[in-house]
LOMAR-657102 format. One record per residue (C-alpha): residue number from 1; x, y, z. Coordinates in nm, 4 decimals. Each point is the difference from the previous one (the first is absolute). Layout:
! LOMAR-657102
+-----+----------+----------+----------+
: pos :        x :        y :        z :
+-----+----------+----------+----------+
: NUM :        X :        Y :        Z :
...
+-----+----------+----------+----------+
! end
This chain:
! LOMAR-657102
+-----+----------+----------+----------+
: pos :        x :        y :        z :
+-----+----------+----------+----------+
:   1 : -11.7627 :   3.8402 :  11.1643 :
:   2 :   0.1949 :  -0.2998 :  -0.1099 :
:   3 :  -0.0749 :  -0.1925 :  -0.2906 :
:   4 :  -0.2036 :  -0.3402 :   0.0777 :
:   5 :   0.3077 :  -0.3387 :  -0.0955 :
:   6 :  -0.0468 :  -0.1616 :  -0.3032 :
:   7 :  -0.0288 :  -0.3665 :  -0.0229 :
:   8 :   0.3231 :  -0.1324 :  -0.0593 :
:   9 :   0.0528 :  -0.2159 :  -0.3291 :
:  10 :   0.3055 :  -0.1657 :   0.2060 :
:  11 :  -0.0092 :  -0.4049 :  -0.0982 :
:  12 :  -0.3258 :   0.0432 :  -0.2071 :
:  13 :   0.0175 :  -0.1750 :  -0.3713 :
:  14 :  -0.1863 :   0.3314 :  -0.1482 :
:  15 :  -0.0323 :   0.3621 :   0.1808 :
:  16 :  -0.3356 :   0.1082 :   0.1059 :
:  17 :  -0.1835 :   0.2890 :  -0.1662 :
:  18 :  -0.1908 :   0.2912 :   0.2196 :
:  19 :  -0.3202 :  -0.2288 :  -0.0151 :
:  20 :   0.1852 :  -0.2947 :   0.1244 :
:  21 :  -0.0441 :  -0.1993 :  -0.3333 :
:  22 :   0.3518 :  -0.1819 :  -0.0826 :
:  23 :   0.1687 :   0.2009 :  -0.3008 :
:  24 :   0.1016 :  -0.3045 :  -0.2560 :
:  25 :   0.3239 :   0.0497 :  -0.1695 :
:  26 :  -0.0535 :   0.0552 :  -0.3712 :
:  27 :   0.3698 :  -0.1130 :  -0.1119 :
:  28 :   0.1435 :  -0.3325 :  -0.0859 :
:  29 :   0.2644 :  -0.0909 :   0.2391 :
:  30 :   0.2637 :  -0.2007 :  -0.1905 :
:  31 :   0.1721 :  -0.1112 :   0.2825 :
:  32 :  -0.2776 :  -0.1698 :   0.1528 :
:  33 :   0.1279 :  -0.3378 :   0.1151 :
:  34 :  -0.2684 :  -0.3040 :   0.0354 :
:  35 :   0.0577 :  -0.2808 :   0.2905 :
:  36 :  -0.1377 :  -0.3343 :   0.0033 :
:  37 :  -0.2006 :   0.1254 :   0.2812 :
:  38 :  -0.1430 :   0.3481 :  -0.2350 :
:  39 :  -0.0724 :  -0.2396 :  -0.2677 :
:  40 :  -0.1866 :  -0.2408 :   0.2375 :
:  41 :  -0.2215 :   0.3036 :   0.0986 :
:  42 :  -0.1404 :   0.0722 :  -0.2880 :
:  43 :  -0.3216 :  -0.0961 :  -0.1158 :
:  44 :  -0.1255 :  -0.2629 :  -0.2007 :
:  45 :  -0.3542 :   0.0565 :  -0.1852 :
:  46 :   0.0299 :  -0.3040 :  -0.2373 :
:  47 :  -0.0453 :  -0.2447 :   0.2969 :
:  48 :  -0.2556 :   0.1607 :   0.1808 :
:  49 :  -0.2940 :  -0.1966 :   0.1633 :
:  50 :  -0.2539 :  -0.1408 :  -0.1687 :
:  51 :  -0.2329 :   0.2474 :   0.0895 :
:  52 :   0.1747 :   0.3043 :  -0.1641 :
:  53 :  -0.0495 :  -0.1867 :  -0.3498 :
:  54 :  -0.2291 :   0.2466 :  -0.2640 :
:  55 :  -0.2303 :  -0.1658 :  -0.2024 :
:  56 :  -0.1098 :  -0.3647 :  -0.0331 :
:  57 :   0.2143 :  -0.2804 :   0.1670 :
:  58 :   0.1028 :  -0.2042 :  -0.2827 :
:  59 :   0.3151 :  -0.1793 :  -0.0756 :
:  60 :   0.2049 :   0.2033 :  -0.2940 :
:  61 :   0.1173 :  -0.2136 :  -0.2208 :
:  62 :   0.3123 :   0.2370 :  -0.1697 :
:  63 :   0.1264 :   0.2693 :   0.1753 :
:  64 :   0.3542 :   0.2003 :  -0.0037 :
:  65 :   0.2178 :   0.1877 :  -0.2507 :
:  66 :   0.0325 :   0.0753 :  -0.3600 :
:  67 :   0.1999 :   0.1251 :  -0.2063 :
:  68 :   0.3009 :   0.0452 :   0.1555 :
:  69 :   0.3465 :   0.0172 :  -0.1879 :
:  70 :   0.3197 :  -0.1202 :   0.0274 :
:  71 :   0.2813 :  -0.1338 :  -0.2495 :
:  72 :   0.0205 :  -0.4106 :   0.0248 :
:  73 :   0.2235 :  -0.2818 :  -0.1568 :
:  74 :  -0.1698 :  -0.2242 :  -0.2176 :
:  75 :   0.1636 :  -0.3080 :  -0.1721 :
:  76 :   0.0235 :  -0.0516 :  -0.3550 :
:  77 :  -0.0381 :  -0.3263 :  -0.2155 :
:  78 :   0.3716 :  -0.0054 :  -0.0477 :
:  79 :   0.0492 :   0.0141 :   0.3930 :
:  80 :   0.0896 :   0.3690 :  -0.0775 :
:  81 :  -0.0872 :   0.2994 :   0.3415 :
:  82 :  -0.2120 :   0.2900 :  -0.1240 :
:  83 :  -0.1213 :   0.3040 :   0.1882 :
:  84 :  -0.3882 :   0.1340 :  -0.0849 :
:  85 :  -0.2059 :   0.2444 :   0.1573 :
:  86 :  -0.2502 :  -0.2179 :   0.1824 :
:  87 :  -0.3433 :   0.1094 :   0.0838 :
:  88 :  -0.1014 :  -0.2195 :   0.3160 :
:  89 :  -0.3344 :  -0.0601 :   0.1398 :
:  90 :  -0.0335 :  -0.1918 :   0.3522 :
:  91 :  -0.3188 :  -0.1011 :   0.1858 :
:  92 :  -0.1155 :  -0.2122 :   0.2622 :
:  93 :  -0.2932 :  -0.0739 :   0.1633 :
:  94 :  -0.1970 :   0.1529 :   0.3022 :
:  95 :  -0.1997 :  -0.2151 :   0.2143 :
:  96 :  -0.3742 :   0.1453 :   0.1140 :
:  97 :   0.1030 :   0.1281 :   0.3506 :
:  98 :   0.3403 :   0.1345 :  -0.0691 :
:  99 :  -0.0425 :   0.4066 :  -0.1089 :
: 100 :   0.3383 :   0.0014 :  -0.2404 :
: 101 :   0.3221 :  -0.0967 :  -0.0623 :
: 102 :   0.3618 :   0.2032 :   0.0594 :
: 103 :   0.0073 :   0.1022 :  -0.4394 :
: 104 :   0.4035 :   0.0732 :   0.1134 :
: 105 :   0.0578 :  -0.3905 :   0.0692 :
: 106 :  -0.1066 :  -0.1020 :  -0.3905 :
: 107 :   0.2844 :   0.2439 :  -0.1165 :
: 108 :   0.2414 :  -0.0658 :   0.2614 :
: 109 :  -0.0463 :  -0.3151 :  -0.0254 :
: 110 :   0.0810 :  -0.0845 :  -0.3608 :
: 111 :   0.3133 :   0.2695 :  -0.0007 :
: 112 :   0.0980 :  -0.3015 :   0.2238 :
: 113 :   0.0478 :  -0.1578 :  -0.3466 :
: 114 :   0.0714 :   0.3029 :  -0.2184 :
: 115 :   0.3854 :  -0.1368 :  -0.0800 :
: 116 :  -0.0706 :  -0.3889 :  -0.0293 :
: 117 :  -0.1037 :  -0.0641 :  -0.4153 :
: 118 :  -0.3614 :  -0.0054 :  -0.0693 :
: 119 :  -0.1676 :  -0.3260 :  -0.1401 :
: 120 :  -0.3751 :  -0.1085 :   0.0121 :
: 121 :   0.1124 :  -0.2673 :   0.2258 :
: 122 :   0.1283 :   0.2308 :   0.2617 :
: 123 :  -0.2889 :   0.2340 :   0.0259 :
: 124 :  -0.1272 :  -0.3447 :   0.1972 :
: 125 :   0.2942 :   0.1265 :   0.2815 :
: 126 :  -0.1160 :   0.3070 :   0.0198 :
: 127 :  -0.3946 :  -0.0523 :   0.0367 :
: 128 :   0.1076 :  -0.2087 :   0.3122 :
: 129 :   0.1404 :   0.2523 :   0.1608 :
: 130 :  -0.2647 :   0.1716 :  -0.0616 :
: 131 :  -0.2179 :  -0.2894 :   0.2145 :
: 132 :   0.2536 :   0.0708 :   0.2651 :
: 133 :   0.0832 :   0.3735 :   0.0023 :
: 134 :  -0.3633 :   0.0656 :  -0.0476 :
: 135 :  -0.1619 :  -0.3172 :   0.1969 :
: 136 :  -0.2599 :  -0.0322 :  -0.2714 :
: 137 :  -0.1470 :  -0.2857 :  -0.2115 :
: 138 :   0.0525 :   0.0328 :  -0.3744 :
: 139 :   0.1939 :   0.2603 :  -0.1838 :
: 140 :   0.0423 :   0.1037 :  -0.3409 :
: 141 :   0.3298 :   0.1835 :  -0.1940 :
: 142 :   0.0393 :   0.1107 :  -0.3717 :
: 143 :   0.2943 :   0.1343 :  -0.1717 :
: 144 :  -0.0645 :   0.2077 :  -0.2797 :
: 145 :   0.3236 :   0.1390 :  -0.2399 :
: 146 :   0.1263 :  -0.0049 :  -0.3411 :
: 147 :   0.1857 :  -0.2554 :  -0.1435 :
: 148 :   0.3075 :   0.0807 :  -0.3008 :
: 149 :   0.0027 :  -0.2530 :  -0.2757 :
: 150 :   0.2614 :   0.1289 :  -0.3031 :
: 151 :  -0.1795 :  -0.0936 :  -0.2646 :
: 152 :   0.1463 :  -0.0489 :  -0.3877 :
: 153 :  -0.1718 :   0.1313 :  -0.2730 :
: 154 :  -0.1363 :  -0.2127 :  -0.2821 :
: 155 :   0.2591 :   0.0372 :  -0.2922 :
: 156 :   0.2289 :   0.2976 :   0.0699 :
: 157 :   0.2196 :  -0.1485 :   0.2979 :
: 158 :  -0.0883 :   0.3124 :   0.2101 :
: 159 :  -0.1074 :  -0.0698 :   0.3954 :
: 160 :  -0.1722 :   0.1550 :   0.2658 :
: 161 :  -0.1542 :   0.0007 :   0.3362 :
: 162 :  -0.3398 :  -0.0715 :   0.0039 :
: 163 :  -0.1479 :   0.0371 :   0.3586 :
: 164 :  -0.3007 :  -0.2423 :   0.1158 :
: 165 :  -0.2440 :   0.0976 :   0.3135 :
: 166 :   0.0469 :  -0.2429 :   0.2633 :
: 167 :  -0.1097 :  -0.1370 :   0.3130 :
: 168 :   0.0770 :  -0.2520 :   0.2297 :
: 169 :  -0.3045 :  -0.0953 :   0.2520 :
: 170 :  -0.0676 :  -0.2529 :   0.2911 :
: 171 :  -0.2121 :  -0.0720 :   0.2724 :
: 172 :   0.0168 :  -0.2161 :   0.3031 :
: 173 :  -0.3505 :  -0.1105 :   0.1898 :
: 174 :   0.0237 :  -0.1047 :   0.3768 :
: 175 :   0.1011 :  -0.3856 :  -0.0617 :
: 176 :   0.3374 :   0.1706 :  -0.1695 :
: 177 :  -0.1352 :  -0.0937 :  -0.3602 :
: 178 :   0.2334 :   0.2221 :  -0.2291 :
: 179 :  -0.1157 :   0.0545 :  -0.3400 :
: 180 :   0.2716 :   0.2181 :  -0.2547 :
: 181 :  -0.1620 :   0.1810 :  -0.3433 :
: 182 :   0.1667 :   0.1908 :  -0.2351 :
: 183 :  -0.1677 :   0.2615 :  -0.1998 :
: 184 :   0.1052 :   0.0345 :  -0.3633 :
: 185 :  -0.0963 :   0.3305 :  -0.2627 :
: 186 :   0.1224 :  -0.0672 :  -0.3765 :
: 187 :  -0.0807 :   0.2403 :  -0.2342 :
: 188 :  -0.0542 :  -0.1030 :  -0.3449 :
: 189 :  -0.1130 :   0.1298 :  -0.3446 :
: 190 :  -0.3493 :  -0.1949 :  -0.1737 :
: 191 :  -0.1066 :   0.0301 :  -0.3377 :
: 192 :  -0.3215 :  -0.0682 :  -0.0362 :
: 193 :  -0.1258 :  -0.2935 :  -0.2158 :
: 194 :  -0.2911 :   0.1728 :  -0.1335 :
: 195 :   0.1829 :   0.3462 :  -0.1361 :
: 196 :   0.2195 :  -0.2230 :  -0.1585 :
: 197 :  -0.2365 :  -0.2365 :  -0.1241 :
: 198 :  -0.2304 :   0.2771 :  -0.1994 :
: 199 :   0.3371 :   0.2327 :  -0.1106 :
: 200 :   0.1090 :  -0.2835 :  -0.1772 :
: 201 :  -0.3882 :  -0.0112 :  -0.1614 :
: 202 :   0.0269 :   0.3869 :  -0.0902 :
: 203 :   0.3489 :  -0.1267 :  -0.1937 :
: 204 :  -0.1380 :  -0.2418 :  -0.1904 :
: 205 :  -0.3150 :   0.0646 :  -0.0723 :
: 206 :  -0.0207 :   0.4297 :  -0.0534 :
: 207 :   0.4283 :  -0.0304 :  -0.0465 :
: 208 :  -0.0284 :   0.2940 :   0.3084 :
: 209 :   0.2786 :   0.0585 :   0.2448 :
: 210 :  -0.0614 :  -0.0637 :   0.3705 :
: 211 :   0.2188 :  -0.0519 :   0.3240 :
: 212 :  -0.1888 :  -0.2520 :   0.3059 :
: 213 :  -0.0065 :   0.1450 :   0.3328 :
: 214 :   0.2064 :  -0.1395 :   0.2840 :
: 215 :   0.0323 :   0.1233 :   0.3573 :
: 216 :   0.2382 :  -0.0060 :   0.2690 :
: 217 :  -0.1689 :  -0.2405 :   0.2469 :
: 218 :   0.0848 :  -0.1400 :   0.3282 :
: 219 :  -0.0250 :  -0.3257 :   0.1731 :
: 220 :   0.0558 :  -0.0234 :   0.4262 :
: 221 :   0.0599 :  -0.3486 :   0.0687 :
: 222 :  -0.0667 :  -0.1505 :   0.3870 :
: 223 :   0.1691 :  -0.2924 :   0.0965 :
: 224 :   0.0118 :  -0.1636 :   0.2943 :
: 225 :   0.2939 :  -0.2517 :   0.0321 :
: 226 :   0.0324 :  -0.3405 :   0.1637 :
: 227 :   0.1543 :  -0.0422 :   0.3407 :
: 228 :   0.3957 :  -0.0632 :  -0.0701 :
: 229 :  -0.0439 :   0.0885 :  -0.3964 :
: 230 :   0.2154 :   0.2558 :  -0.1204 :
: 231 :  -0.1484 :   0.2484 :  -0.2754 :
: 232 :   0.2022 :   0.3326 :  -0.1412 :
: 233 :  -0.1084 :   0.2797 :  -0.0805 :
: 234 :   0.1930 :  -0.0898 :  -0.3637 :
: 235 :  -0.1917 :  -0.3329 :  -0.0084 :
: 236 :  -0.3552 :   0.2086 :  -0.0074 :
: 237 :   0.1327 :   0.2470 :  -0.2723 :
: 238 :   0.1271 :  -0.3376 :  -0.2168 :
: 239 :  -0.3795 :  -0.1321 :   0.0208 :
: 240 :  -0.1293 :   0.3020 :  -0.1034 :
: 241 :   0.2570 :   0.0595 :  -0.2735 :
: 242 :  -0.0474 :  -0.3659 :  -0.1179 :
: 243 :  -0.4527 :   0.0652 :   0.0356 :
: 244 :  -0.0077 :   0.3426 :  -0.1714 :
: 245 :   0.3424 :   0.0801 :  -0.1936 :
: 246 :  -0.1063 :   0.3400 :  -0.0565 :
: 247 :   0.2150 :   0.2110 :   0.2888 :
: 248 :   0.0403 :   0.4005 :  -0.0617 :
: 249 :   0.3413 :   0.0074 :  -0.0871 :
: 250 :   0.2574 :   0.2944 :   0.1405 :
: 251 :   0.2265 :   0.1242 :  -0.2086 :
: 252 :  -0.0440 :  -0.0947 :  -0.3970 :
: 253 :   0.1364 :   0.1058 :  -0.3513 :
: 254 :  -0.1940 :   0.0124 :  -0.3139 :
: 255 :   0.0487 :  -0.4033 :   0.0024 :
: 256 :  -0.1193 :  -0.0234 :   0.3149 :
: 257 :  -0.3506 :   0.1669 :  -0.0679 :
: 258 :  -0.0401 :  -0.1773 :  -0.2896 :
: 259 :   0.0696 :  -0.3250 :   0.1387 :
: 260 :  -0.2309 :   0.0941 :   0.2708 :
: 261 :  -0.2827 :   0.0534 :  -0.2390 :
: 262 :   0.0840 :  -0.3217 :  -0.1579 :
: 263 :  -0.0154 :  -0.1587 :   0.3874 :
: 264 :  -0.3795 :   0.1424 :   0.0906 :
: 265 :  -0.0936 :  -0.1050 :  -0.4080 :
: 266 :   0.1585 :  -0.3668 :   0.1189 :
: 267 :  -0.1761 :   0.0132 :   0.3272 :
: 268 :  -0.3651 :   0.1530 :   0.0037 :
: 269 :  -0.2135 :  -0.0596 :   0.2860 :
: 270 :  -0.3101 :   0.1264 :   0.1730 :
: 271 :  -0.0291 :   0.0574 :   0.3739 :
: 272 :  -0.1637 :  -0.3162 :   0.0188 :
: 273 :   0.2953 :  -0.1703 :  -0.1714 :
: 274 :   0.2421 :   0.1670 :   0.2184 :
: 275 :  -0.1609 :  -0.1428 :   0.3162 :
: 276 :  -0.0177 :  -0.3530 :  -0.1258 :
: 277 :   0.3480 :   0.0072 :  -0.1054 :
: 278 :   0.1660 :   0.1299 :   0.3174 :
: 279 :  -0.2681 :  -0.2652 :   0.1957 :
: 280 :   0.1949 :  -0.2896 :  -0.2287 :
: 281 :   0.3478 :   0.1049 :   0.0906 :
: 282 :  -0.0863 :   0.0044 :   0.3694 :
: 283 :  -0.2143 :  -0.2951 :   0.0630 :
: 284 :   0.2972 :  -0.1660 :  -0.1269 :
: 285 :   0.2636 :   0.1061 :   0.2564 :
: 286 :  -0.0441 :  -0.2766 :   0.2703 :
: 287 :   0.1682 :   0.2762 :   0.2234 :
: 288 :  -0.3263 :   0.1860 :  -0.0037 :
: 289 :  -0.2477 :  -0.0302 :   0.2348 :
: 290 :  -0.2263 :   0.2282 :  -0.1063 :
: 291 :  -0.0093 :   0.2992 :  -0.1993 :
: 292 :  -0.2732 :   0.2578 :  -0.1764 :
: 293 :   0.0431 :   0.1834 :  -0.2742 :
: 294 :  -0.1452 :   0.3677 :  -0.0814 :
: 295 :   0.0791 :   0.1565 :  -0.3982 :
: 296 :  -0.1000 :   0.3361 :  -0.1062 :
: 297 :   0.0278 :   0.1083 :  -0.3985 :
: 298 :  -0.0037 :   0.3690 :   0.0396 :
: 299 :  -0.2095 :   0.0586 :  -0.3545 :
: 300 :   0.0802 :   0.1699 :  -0.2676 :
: 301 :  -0.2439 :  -0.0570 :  -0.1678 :
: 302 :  -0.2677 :   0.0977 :   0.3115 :
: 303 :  -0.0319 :   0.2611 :   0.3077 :
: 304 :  -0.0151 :  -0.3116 :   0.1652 :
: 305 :   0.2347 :  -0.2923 :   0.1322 :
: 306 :  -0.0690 :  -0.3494 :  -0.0852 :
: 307 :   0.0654 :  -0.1983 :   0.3135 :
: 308 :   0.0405 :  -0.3804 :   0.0838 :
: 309 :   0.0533 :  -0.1970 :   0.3457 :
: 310 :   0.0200 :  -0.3570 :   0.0734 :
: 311 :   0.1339 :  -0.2186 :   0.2664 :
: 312 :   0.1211 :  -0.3455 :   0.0702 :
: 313 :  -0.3288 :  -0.0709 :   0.2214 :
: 314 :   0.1422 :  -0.1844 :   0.2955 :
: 315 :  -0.2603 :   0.0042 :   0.2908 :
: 316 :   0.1417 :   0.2901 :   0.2533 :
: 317 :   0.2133 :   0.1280 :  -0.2655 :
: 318 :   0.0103 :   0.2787 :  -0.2716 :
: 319 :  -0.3679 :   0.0207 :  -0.0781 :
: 320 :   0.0580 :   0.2809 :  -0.3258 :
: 321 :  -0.2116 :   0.2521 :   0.1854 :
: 322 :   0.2867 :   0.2422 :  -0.1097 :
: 323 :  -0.1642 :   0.3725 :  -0.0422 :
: 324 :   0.2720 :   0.2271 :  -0.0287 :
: 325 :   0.0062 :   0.0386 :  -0.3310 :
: 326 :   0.1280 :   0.3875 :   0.0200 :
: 327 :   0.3648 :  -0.1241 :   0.1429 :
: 328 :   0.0327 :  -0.1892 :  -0.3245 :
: 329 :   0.0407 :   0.3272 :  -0.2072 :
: 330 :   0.3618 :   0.0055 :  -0.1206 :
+-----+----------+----------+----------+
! end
């Protein structure tokens, strides 16, 4: 008795098991070629109808990617290229009846740009591409890296690189309104008034030995820069140099940690003080906007930190509702 003919596989994209379920191949085919017309085929969830959105239909007002790396060129004060591993966040926004957006596009998009030098002003290039590419409204981009400033110590002639956390931000609304901020972290020792205050008391009065507390403390400045003002990144370290004097230092020698000692004696301050002076330096710079500042004193003295925030006050603007008090720890 002959044997019944099997189903042929001739011209089939997968061969057909007993059953006559199609077998998939479980192997990656690296020569696997893909048309215009193959890449035309395949499907497209993001822009699905209307009706295949989950949840409520409500505009979103950021959505996209971040966090992803890549090495940029940034400009110096002395008109000088430097290379930093760049953090970069992009978002736009998503009308009510559109389900999502192609998340590819925000990347592709600004490796568009990956070679050109990175200023705030050209993040305003970018975020209208992202209008186009992405045919939404508004956008958002921040840069986020850290800066090298070689820095001399106070008395021994030593220097050495002191690195600052940066990051370049802007948005753009639907009129094409670009606005640039830079975000600023300084880290700085504070003696504190007080310990100093009553160890100087035990000394004279009881002739007892006693050293003030001080703390390595942190202040993130937020600026937002006028349209066609220039600010560095070396112009926001010089204010805060010039408001608090007390920067850690990198490398020192004996004279170096005594003149630092001398330095914090010279230049007490509370939290409190802290945030005044940095608000003096910046109100100040008619390049500025707008700005907030945020300072944390990581205590010595306490479990605790002793925290300060204040803000320019501009109607729309930096409204010191700054929370994040645990990124301040240095």
């Amino acid at each position: 008795m002959s044997k019944p003919e099997q189903p042929s596989s001739h011209g089939s994209s997968a061969p057909q098991t007993d059953a006559g379920q199609t077998h998939l191949h479980k192997q990656y085919d690296a020569n696997f070629r893909v048309t215009p017309d193959y890449r035309a085929s395949l499907p497209d969830v993001q822009n699905a109808m209307v009706a295949d959105i989950q949840g409520a239909h409500v505009p979103i007002v950021q959505v996209g990617v971040s966090g992803f790396r890549l090495p940029l060129h940034f400009l110096t004060a002395e008109n000088k290229q430097v290379v930093l591993e760049t953090a970069v966040t992009g978002t736009v926004a998503l009308p009510a009846e559109q389900k999502g957006i192609n998340m590819s596009r925000i990347m592709r998009t600004f490796y568009e740009f990956k070679d050109r030098v990175f200023t705030p002003e050209l993040l305003e290039e970018v975020l209208i591409r992202y209008k186009h590419e992405l045919t939404t409204t508004r956008g958002r981009l921040r840069l986020a890296f850290h800066y090298p400033l070689l820095r001399p110590s106070l008395r021994s002639g030593l220097e050495g690189f002191q690195y600052y956390q940066v990051a370049y931000e802007g948005s753009i609304c639907d009129l094409n309104w670009f606005r640039k901020f830079i975000h600023f972290d300084f880290v700085y020792s504070s003696a504190c008034p007080c310990s100093a205050e009553l160890t100087e008391h035990a000394r004279d009065t009881r002739d007892t030995y006693g050293i003030p507390h001080s703390q390595r403390s942190k202040a993130r400045l937020s600026v937002e820069v006028l349209p066609g003002a220039s600010l560095t990144i070396e112009d926001l370290h010089a204010h805060c140099l010039a408001a608090l004097q007390t920067e850690t230092q990198v490398l020192v020698r004996r004279e170096d940690e005594q003149a630092f000692a001398e330095l914090n004696g010279a230049f007490q301050k509370f939290v409190e003080d802290a945030a005044r002076l940095l608000y003096e330096r910046l109100d100040a710079d008619r390049r500025i906007r707008d700005f907030q500042i945020a300072c944390a004193h990581l205590e010595s003295l306490h479990s605790h930190d002793a925290v300060a925030v204040v803000s320019k006050g501009l109607p729309g603007g930096f409204d010191a509702s700054f929370t994040d008090f645990a990124s301040l720890v240095c």
